[in-house]
N, C-alpha and C positions, 0 to 999 in steps of 0.2 A: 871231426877228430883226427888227430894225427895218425896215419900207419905207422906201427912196428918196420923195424928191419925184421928181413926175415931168419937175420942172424938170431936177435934177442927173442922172439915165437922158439924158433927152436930149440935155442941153448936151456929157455926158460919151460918147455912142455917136456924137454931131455929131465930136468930138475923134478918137474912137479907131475910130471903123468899124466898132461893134458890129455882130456877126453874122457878121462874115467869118470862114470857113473856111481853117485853115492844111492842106495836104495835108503828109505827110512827104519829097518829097521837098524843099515850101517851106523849110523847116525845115532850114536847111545849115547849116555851118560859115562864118565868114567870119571872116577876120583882123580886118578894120577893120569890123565888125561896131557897130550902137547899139542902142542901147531905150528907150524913153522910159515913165516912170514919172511922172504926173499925181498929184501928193500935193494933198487937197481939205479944209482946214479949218473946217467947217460948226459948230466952237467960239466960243465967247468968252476965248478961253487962249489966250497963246502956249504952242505945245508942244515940247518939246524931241525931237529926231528921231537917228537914230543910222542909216545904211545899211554895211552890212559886205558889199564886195563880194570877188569873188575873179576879178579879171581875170587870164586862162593866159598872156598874153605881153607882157612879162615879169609871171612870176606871184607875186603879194604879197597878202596880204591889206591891202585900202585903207577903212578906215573914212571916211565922211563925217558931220560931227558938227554937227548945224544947230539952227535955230530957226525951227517955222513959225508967221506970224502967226496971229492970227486972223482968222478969214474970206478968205481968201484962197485961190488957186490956184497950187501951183510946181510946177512942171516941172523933173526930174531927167534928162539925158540919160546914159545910160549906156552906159560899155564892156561889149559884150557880145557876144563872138564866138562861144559856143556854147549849148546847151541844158543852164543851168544854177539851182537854186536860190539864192537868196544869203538875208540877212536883214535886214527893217526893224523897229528897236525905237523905240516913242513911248510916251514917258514913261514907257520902264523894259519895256516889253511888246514881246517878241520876237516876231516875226511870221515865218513861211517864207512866201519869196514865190518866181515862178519867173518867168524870162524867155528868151528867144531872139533872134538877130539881125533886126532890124526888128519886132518887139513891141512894142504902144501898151496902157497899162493905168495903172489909175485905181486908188487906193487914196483912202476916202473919210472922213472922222474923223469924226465927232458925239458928243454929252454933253457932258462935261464933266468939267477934269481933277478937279477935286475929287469927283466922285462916277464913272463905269465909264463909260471910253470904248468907244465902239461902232466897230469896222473894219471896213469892207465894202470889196469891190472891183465893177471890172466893169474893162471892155477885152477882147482879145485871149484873156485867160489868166483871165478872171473864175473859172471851173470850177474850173481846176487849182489857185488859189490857195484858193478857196472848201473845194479838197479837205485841202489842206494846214495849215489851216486846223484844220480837223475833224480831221487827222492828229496833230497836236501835242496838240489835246487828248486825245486817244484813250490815246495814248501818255504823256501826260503834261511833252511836252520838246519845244521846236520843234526841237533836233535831235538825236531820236531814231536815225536811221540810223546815229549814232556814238555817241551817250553812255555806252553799256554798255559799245562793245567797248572801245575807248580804256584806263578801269581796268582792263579784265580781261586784256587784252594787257598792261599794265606790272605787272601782278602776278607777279614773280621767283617765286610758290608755285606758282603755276601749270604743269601739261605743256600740252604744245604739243600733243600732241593734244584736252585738255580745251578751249583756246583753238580750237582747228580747229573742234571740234563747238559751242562756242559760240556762233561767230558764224557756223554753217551756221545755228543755230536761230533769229539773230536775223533773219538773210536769211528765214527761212522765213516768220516773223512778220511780217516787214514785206510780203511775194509775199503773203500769204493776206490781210491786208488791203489792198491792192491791187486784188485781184482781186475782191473781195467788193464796192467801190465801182467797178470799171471801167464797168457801164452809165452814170455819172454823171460820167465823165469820157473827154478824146478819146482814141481807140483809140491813136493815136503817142503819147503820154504813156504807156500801159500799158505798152507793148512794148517803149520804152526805158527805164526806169525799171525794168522786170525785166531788162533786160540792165545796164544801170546796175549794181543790187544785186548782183549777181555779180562786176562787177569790184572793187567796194567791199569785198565778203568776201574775194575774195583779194588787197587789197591791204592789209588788217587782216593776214592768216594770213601772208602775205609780211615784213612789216614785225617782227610778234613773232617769229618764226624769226631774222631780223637781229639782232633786237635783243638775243635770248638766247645770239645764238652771238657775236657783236662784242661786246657792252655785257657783257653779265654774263659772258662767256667758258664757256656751257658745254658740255661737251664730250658727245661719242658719240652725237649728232642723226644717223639713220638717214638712208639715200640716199632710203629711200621718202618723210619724214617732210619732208625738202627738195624733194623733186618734187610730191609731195601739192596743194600749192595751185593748181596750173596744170591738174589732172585734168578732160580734158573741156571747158578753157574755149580760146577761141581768140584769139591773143597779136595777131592784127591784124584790129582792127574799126574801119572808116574812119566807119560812120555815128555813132559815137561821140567821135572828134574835137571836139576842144572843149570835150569836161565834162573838170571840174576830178579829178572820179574817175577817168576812165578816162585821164586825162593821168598824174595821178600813180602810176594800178597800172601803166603804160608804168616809170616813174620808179623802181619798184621791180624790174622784170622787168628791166631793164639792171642793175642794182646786182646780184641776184639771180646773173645771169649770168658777172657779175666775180668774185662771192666762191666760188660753189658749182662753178660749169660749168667759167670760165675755165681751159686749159692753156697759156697762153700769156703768164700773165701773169709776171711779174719786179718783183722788189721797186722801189718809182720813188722815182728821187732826188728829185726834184721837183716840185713838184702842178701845171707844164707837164706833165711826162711822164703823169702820172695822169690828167689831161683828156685829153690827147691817145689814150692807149688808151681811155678810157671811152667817147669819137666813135668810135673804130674798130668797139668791140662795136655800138654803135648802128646802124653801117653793118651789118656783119655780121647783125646779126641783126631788123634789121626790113626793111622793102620797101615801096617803092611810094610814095602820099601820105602815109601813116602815119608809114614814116618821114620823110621831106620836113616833116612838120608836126613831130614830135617833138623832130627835128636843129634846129626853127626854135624851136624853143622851150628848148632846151639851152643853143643858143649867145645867146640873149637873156638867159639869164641871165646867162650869163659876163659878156656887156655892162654888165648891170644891177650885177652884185657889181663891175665892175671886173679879172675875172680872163680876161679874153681876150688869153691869151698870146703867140699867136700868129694875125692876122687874115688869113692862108690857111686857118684853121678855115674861116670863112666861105664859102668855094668849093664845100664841101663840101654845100654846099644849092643845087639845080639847076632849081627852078620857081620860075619869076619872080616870082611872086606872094611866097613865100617870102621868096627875098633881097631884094626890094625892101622887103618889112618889115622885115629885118634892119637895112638900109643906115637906118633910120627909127630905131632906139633905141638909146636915149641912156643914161648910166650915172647911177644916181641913188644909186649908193655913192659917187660920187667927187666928184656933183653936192653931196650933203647936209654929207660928211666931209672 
């Protein structure tokens, strides 16, 4: 790989505080959480840039679709309330990048577009991107942790046991390589990132059980073959807050709860009535900040879609912190439509 000058190392550790040590408990969750991403065109091309974020509250995938000069320095500040990967593509090249609330990191371009752009990083996360990096090629896909299951979940030939052991295998694959590079990267990235993978496989294993017993209609799914993906894993992890995985397998394990568990439910006239027991499961069945953060991110959608039927939902989130984000967003269905 190509050396830096040793102009741009130090203009860019001047920038970002290269060397500093993040501990895990640095490393929180925060609602109004930033990051800042230093993009460094050491081209003679303007290059075309593409950032694919996935901000949790309210949660949407937000592309950003740009143009950086050449020779130039931009700064990207970004929403980023938990410990999550997103991706930058330049000039068509997918990149996994990873960031955290208050994270400073430099991503640096050199070559040239007509012949093989060279991407380095440094900052904060130099390592972990350096890893990820090396993981895509490895694998083939900058995003490998999903590619396989995805097809092989929507494959209707498929049993749901054969899906179950699938994507244990692929969880296994991605733990062994993990593990195999952790000297070369920090011990909290290892440790979340294998609790990560876990909730990631059962919110794959979750989702195909839904989707073959709703979508396709099919029948005589065993009690064990419904309980199956929750074996062993535990439904409230606060250090995990904020990844877009373990938001969404929350996302599934309410749903999960509605169609499989629920005794209580009654057919709803109304898709008030329908939201409104969907928050009661949520109360019922999570606890603590976990729930607080989930219920905050529930009823931000409803804001976001336009479907907050009733704003006594609202009450129903009891840390300041929380509803004060709430009382903060705005509807960008009714803003747009």
């Amino acid at each position: 790989m190509r050396t830096l000058t040793f102009f741009t190392v130090w203009i860019t550790c001047l920038a970002l505080g290269c060397g500093e040590k993040k501990t895990e408990s640095e490393l929180t969750f925060d609602l109004k959480g930033k990051s800042h991403l230093y993009l460094i065109n050491h081209t003679n091309d303007s290059l075309d840039l593409r950032i694919r974020d996935n901000a949790i509250w309210p949660e949407k995938n937000y592309y950003d679709v740009k143009v950086l000069a050449p020779k130039v320095t931009q700064l990207e500040i970004r929403k980023t309330q938990g410990r999550n990967d997103f991706y930058l593509s330049v000039e068509g090249e997918t990149y996994n990048l990873y960031a955290y609330p208050g994270s400073r990191d430099t991503v640096i371009i050199s070559g040239a577009k007509s012949g093989d752009l060279v991407v380095d990083f440094a900052g904060d996360l130099q390592v972990v991107n350096q890893f990820l990096k090396q993981k895509s090629t490895h694998f083939g896909a900058y995003h490998s942790d999903r590619e396989g299951r995805s097809k092989f979940m929507i494959d209707g030939s498929k049993a749901l046991e054969d899906i179950y052991a699938y994507n244990d295998s692929i969880t296994a694959v991605q733990k062994t390589f993990l593990n195999t590079h952790q000297s070369s990267i920090p011990n909290w990235y290892v440790q979340f990132e294998l609790k990560r993978l876990d909730y990631l496989n059962t919110w794959y294993k979750v989702n195909a059980l839904i989707y073959r017993t709703k979508t396709l209609k099919q029948e005589g799914v065993s009690s064990e073959l419904i309980a199956a993906p929750y074996k062993g894993l535990l439904i409230l992890k606060k250090e995990l807050l904020g990844n877009r995985d373990y938001m969404s397998f929350l996302d599934q394990y309410i749903t999960h709860q509605i169609e499989f568990e629920a005794v209580d439910a009654q057919p709803f006239k109304t898709r008030k009535e329908e939201l409104a027991y969907r928050l009661s499961v949520i109360e019922k069945r999570l606890k603590g900040e976990v729930k607080e953060a989930y219920l905050t991110r529930e009823l931000s959608q409803y804001i976001d879609r336009g479907i907050l039927y009733d704003s006594a939902w609202l009450a129903k989130v009891n840390n300041p912190k929380y509803s004060d984000f709430i009382g903060g967003v705005k509807s960008y269905y009714l803003k747009e439509h």
